[in-house]
C-alpha positions as CSV (number, residue, x, y, z in Angstrom):
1,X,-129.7,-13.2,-103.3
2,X,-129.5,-9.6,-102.4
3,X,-127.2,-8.6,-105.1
4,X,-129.5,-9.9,-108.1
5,X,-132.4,-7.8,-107.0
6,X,-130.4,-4.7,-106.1
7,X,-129.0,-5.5,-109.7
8,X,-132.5,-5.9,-111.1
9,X,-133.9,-2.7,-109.3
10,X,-131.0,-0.1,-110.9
11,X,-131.5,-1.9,-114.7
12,X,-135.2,-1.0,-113.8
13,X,-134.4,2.3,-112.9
14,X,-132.6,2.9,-115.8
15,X,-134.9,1.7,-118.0
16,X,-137.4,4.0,-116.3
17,X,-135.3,7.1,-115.8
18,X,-136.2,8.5,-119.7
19,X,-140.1,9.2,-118.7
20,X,-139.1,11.8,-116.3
21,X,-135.9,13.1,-118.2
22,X,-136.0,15.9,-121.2
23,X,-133.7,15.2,-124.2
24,X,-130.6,16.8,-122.7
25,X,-130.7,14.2,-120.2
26,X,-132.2,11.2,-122.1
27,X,-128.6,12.6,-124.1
28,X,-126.3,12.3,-121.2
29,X,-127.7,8.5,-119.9
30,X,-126.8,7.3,-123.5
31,X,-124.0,9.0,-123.7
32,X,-123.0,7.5,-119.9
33,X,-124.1,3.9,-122.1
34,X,-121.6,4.5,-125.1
35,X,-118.8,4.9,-122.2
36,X,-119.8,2.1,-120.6
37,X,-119.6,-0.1,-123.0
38,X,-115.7,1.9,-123.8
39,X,-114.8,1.3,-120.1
40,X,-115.6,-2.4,-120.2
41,X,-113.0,-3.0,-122.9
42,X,-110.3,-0.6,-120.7
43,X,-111.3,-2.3,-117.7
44,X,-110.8,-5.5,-119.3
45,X,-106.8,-4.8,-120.7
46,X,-106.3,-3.0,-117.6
47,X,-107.7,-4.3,-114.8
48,X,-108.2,-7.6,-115.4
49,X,-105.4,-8.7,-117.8
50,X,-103.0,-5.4,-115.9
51,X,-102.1,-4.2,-119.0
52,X,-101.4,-0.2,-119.1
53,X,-103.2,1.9,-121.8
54,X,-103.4,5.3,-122.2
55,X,-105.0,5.4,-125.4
56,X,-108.3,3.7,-125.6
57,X,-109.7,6.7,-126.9
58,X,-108.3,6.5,-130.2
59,X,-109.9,3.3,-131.1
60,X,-113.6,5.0,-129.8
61,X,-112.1,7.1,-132.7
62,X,-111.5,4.6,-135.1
63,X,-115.1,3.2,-134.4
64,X,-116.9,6.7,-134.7
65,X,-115.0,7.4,-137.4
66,X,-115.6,4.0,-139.5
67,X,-119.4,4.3,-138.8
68,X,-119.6,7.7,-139.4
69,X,-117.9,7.5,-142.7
70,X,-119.8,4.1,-143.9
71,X,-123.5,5.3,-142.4
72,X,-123.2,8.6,-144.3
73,X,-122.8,6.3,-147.6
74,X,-125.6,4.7,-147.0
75,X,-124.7,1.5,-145.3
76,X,-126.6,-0.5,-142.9
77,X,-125.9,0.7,-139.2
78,X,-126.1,-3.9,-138.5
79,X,-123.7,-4.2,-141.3
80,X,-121.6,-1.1,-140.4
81,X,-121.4,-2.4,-136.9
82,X,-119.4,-5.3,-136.6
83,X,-116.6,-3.7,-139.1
84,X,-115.9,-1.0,-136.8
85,X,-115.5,-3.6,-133.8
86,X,-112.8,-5.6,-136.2
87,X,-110.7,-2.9,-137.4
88,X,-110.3,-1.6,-133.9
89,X,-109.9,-5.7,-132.7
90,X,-106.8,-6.0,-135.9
91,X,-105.5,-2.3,-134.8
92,X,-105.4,-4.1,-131.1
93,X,-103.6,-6.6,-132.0
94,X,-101.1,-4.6,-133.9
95,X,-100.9,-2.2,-131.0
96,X,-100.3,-5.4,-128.8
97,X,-97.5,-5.9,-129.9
98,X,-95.4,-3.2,-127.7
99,X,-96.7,-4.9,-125.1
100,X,-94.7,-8.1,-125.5
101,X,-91.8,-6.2,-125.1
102,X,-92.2,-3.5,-122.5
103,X,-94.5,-3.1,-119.3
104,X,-96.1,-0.9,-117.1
105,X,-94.8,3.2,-117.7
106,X,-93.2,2.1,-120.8
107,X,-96.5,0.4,-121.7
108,X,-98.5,3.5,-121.4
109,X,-96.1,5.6,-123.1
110,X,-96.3,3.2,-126.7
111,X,-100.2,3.3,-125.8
112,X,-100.1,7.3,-125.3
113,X,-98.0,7.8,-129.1
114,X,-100.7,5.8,-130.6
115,X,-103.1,8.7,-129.3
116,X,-101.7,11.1,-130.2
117,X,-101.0,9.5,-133.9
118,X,-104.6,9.0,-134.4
119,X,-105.6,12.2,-132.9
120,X,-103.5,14.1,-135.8
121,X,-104.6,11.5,-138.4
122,X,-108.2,11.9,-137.6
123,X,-107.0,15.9,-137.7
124,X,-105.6,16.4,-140.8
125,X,-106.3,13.8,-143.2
126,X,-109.4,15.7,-144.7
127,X,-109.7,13.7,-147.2
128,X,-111.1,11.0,-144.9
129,X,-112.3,12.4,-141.9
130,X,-113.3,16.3,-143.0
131,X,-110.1,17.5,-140.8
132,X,-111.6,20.2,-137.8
133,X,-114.8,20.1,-139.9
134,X,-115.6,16.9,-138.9
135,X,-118.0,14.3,-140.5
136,X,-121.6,15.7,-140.3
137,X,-125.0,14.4,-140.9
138,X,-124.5,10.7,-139.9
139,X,-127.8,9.3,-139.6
140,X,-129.0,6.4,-136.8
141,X,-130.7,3.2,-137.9
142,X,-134.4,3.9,-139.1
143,X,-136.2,1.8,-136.2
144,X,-134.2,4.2,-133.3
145,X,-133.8,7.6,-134.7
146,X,-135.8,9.2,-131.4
147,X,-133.5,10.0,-128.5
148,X,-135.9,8.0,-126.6
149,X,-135.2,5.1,-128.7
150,X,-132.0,5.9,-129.7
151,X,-131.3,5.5,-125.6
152,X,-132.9,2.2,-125.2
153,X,-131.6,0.8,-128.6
154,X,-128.1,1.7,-126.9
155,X,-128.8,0.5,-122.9
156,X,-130.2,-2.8,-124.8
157,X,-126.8,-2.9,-126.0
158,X,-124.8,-2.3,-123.5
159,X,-126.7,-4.7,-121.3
160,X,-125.9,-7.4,-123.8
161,X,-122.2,-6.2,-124.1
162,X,-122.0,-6.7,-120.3
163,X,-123.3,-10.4,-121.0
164,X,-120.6,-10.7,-123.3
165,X,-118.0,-9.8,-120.7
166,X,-119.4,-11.6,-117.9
167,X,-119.5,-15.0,-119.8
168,X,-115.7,-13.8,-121.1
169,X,-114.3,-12.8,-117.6
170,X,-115.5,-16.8,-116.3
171,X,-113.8,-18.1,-119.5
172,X,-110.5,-20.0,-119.6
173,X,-109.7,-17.0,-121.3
174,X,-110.6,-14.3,-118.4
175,X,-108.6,-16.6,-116.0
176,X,-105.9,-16.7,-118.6
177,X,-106.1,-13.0,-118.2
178,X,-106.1,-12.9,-114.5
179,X,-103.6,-15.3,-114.2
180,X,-101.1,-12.8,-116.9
181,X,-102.1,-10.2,-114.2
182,X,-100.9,-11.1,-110.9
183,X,-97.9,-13.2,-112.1
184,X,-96.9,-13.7,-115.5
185,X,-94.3,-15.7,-114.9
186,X,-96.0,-18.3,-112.9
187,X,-98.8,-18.0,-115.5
188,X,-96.4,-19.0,-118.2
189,X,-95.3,-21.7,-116.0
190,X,-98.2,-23.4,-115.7
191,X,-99.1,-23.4,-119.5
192,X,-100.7,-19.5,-120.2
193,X,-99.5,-18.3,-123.7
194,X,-98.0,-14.7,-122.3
195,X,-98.2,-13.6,-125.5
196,X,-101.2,-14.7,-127.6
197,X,-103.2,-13.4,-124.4
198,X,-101.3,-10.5,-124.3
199,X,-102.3,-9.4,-127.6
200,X,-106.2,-10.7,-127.0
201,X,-106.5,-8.4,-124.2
202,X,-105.4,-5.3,-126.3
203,X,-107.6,-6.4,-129.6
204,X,-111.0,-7.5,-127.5
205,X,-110.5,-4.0,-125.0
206,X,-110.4,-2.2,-128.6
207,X,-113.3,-4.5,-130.1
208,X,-115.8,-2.7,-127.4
209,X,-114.4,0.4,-127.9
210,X,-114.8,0.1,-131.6
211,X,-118.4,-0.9,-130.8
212,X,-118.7,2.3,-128.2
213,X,-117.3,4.4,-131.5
214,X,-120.2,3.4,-133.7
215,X,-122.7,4.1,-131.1
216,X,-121.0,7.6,-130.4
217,X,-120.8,8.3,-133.8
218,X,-124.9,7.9,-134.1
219,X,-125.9,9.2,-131.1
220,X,-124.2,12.8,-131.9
221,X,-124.3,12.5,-135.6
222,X,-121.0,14.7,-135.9
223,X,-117.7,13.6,-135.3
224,X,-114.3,16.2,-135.2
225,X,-111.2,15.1,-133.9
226,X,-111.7,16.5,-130.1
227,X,-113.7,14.0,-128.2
228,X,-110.3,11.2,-129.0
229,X,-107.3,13.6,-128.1
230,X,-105.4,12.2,-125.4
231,X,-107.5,14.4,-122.8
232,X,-110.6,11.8,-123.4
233,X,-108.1,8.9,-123.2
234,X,-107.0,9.8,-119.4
235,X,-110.8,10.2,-118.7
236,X,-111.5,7.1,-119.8
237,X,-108.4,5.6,-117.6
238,X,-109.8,7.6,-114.8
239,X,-113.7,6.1,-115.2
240,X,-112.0,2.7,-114.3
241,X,-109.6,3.8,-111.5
242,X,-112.5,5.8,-109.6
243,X,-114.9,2.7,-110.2
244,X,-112.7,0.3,-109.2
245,X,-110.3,-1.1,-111.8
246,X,-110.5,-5.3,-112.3
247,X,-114.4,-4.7,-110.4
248,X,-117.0,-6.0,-113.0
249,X,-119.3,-2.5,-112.4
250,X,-116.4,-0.3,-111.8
251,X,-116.6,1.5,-115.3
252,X,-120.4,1.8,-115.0
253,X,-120.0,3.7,-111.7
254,X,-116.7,5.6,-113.2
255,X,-118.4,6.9,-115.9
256,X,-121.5,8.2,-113.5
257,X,-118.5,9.9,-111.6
258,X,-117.0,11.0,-114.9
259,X,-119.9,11.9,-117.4
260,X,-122.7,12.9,-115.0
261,X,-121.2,14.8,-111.9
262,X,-119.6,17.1,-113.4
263,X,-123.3,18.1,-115.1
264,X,-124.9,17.6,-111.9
265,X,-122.4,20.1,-110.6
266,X,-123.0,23.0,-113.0
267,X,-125.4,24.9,-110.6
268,X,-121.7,26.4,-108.9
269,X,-120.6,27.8,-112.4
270,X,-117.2,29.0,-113.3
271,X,-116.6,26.7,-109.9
272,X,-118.1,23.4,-111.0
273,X,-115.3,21.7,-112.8
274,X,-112.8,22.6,-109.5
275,X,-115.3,21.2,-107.5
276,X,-114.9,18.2,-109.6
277,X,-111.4,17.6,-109.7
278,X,-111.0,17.8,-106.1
279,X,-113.3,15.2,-105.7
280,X,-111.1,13.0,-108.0
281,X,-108.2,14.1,-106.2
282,X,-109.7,12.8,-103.1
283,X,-111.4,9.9,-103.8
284,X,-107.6,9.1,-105.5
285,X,-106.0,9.8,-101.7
286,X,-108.5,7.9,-99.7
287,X,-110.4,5.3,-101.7
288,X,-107.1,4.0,-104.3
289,X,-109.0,0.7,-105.0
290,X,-112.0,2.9,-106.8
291,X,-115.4,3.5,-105.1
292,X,-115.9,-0.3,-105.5
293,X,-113.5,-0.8,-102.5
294,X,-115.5,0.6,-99.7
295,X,-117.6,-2.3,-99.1
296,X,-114.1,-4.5,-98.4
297,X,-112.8,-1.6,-96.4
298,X,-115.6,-1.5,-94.1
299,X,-115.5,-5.3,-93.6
300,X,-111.5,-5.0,-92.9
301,X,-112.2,-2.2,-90.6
């Protein structure tokens, strides 16, 4: 019983935290939301199914990019929505397919070239997506154009993207997953389709990035080519790790770590972003299993 009200106190919290915060940092909480709902789709190829990818920022890319493109023509954000999560669930799939063939290192490299392929797409094709310029002016939906509303339009979202997972994760399917994690070849022994669940856990982890893309691309109504290079990939990767990768809340507590400590840390300056990465660097050393992990640490020890 003690985990449903600490749960219910932090949504509360959240919910709350707006009315004390100025627009900077009603920015930053829905920006932490649009990664969340990113991380969930990384932490579901690569903690629950154990699939390696180094390139889940590309499809926020695609998604930002789709919305942006299609809201700045006029479409419905409702109807703009759900295209952006199936081009980046197809592109999944496609993308799956490397992963029938190779694993682990050689996984992430196949992931890493499909980075850095988007990255100079969304660069240089001007035509499409204005190049360095970028694609400005993209407007929100009419209803949530405050960043007050904007914030809760997004956390209502994400709260319902979470039920999503959850109700996925106790699926046949999440088993599936966990089963293609800690043995495929005893999960193909007792009946688990290596390959059509292979490919599922690419295209759905690129669905809720697709998703986290639209979002993005509303929330800072411009999009350039620099928040999808590689560099936001490994971040992404590195929001799971730290929260604990396979751990239901491990990306929401990642992408604290990752979004909000390093702002929290800008009262050192020029020093802020060491202080940072040493703080990765340790909690990598001494806490592998993610932040997650201490609880089962402390009952081991």
């Amino acid at each position: 019983m003690r985990t449903p009200i600490v749960l219910a106190i932090a949504l509360l919290a959240l919910a709350a935290a707006p009315l004390a915060l100025k627009n900077y940092g009603i920015y930053l909480l829905t920006l932490w939301c649009v990664y969340v709902m990113a991380g969930m789709g990384l932490n579901l190829t690569v903690g629950y199914a154990g699939q390696m990818s180094i390139g889940h920022a590309a499809f926020l890319g695609i998604g930002a990019y789709t919305a942006g493109i299609l809201l700045k023509l006029g479409l419905s954000f409702w109807f703009v929505l759900p295209i952006a999560a199936l081009l980046c669930f197809f592109v999944g799939l496609v993308l799956g397919f490397p992963a029938l063939r190779v694993q682990h290192h050689y996984l992430a490299f196949a992931t890493l070239g499909f980075n850095v392929l988007m990255y100079l797409v969304f660069r240089n094709e001007e035509w499409l997506t204005g190049g360095t310029f970028g694609v400005s002016g993209i407007p929100r939906p009419v209803l949530f154009d405050g960043s007050g509303a904007y914030f809760y339009f997004t956390y209502a979202s994400t709260s319902m993207l979470a039920l999503v997972l959850v109700w996925l994760i106790r699926s046949p399917w999440g088993r599936a997953f966990a089963a293609l994690r800690d043995n495929p070849i005893r999960a193909e022994s007792l009946g688990v389709n290596i390959m059509a669940y292979t490919l599922l856990a690419f295209a759905i982890g690129a669905a809720f990035a697709g998703v986290a893309g639209a979002y993005f691309a509303a929330l800072v109504q411009f999009i350039e080519p620099a928040p999808f290079s590689l560099t936001a990939s490994l971040m992404m990767l590195l929001m799971v790790i730290v929260g604990g990768s396979g751990r239901f809340f491990g990306p929401m507590l990642g992408a604290a770590i990752v979004i909000l400590l390093p702002e929290w840390l800008r009262f050192m300056k020029d020093w802020y972003l060491v202080m940072f990465g040493l703080a990765v660097v340790a909690l990598m050393i001494w806490l592998p299993g993610g932040l997650l992990s201490i609880p089962e640490r402390l009952r081991r020890a």
